[in-house]
C-alpha positions, 0 to 999 in steps of 0.5 A, a space after each residue: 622601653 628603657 627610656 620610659 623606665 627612667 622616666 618613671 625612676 625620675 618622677 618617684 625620685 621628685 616624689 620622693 626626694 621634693 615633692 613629700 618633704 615639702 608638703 611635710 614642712 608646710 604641714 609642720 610649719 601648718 601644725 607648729 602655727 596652730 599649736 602657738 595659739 591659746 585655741 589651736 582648734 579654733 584657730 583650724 576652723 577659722 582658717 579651713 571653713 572660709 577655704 571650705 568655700 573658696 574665701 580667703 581667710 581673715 584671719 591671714 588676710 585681714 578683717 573687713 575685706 570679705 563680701 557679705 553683712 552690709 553696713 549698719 547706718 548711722 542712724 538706724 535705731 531699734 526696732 520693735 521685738 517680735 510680736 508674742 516672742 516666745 521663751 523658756 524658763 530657765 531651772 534656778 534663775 528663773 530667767 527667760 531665754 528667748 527662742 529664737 536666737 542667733 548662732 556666731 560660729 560655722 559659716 565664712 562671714 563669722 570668721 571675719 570681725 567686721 562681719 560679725 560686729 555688723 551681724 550682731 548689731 543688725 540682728 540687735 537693732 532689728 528686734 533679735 535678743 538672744 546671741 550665742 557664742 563660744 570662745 572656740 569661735 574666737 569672735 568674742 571681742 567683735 559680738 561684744 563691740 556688737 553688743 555695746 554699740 546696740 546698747 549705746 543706741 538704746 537697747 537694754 542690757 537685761 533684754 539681751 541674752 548672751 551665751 558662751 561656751 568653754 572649751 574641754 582643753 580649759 576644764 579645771 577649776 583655774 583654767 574655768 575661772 580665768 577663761 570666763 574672766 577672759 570671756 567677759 574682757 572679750 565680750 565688755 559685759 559685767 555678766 554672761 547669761 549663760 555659759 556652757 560646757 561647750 563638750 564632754 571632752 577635748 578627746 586628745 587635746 589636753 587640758 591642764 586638768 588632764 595634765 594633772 592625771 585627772 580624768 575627764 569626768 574629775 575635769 568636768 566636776 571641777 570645772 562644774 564646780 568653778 562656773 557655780 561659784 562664779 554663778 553665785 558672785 554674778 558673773 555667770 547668770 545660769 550654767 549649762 551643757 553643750 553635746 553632752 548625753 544622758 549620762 554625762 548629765 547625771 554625773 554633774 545632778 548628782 553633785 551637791 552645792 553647785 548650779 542646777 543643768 540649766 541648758 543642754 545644747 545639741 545638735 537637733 533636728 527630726 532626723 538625729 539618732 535615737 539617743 539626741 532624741 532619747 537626751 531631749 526627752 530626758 532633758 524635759 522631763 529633768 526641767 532642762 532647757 534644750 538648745 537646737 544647733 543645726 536646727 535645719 538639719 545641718 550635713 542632712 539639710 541639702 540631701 535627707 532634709 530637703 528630700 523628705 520635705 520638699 512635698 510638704 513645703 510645696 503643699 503648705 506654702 512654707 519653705 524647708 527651712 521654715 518647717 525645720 525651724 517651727 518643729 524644733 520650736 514646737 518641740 520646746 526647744 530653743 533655735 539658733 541658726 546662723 545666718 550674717 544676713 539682715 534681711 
């Protein structure tokens, strides 16, 4: 009995005296590592999503090594748009926006450069048009290689869309100013097609805007503010939202002299909360255009999503995702699911 007594003394001394120092310097060093960097959020999810699936990540272990998006031949050249495409208008410009586009974030292979130059260019050359990123993703530069390769190859820079975000942590009218610069030297394009409020706030990280004393919705204004004259010069075609509600959405209507809500882009599915649905439905009736992410149910997909639709797939002979995909559509909405396959 006393033997085992000691033995228990002795795993709470290594608990304590070894085993919990040292995981608290590997999350310290962890922490200290993400906090050097310009996007210390980005950063987290291009480390944890790949080791969410048991992929190494890139961004440790070097671009190009992962399994996934094939080489683009050589001499592969575009091919037709889809057959009637379909389009929203966008309030202000007057610009088109294709449908059906193409996410850049959230899945393993979009962390890895190679991939993503590779995704973007077959997606491109195969007849897609419409590209959405953000600078949280931190893929920028390899969509915008992307991007002029298929260009090089013959495909217009006014057919192509480009969406980006900015993040909370750089509201303010200067940070605004000099991360959409940033964008355009990321992506090599003299003009995004539009550029979104990626949310309402950064919740504790900070901006230099809050910094300052200012609150998130002063952040919001200015940096509103900023993306409008950028608007206005030609560097930024339409300027919209990402996540936010209906009042969040006033707050920037009820501005004078800045850029019309052209876009809000949520997360949407059948089975959102009443509120996403409340937000859509004030959105159509203010002539916003709404963007559906996770169109396919995103965490519902492999529980709820699957289980309500599975009958109907069966009947109709068309796949969950199909059905998921045509009712966000025939809803109005715009649809960017992400996928790094060309088939």
């Amino acid at each position: 009995e006393h033997q085992k007594h000691l033995t228990k003394m002795g795993i709470k001394s290594i608990l304590l005296w070894r085993i919990l120092p040292t995981i608290t310097l590997l999350v310290a060093a962890f922490l200290g590592y993400l906090a050097q960097h310009e996007l210390p959020l980005g950063l987290f999810f291009t480390l944890i999503i790949p080791l969410s699936k048991g992929v190494p990540p890139p961004q440790i272990f070097g671009h190009g090594k992962m399994k996934g998006t094939p080489e683009v031949p050589d001499d592969f050249t575009p091919q037709p748009r889809p057959k009637n495409e379909l389009f929203v208008t966008l309030p202000g410009s007057g610009d088109l926006m294709p449908q059906n586009g193409v996410g850049m974030c959230c899945r393993p292979t979009a962390y890895d450069d190679e991939l993503v130059y590779r995704s973007t260019l077959w997606y491109l050359l195969l007849g897609g048009r419409h590209i959405d990123g953000a600078q949280l993703y931190l893929n920028s530069k390899a969509v915008g290689r992307g991007i002029r390769e298929a260009i090089r190859r013959g495909i217009k820079r006014e057919e192509i869309f480009v969406t980006s975000k900015i993040f909370p942590t750089h509201f303010g009218y200067e940070t605004a100013i000099n991360a959409v610069q940033k964008e355009l030297d990321d992506l090599g394009l003299d003009y995004i097609d539009l550029f979104l409020l990626h949310f309402p706030s950064s919740g504790p990280l900070r901006s230099p805007c809050s910094k300052e004393g200012k609150g998130p919705s002063e952040c919001r204004k200015e940096t509103w503010q900023a993306l409008s004259e950028l608007r206005n010069k030609g560097l930024i075609r339409n300027v919209g939202v990402s996540n936010f509600v209906v009042k969040h959405i006033q707050e920037l209507e009820a501005m004078s002299n800045v850029a019309p809500v052209a876009n809000n882009q949520i997360s949407f599915h059948p089975f959102v909360p009443e509120e996403t649905m409340e937000t859509v439905e004030y959105c159509q009736k203010q002539n916003i255009t709404v963007t559906a992410y996770s169109p396919l149910g995103g965490m519902y997909q492999r529980y709820l999503v699957y289980e309500k639709l599975a009958g109907l797939s069966t009947k109709i002979g068309k796949s969950v995702s199909q059905i998921m995909l045509r009712w966000a559509i025939q809803s109005g909405c715009v649809v960017i699911p992400g996928t790094g396959n060309p088939k």
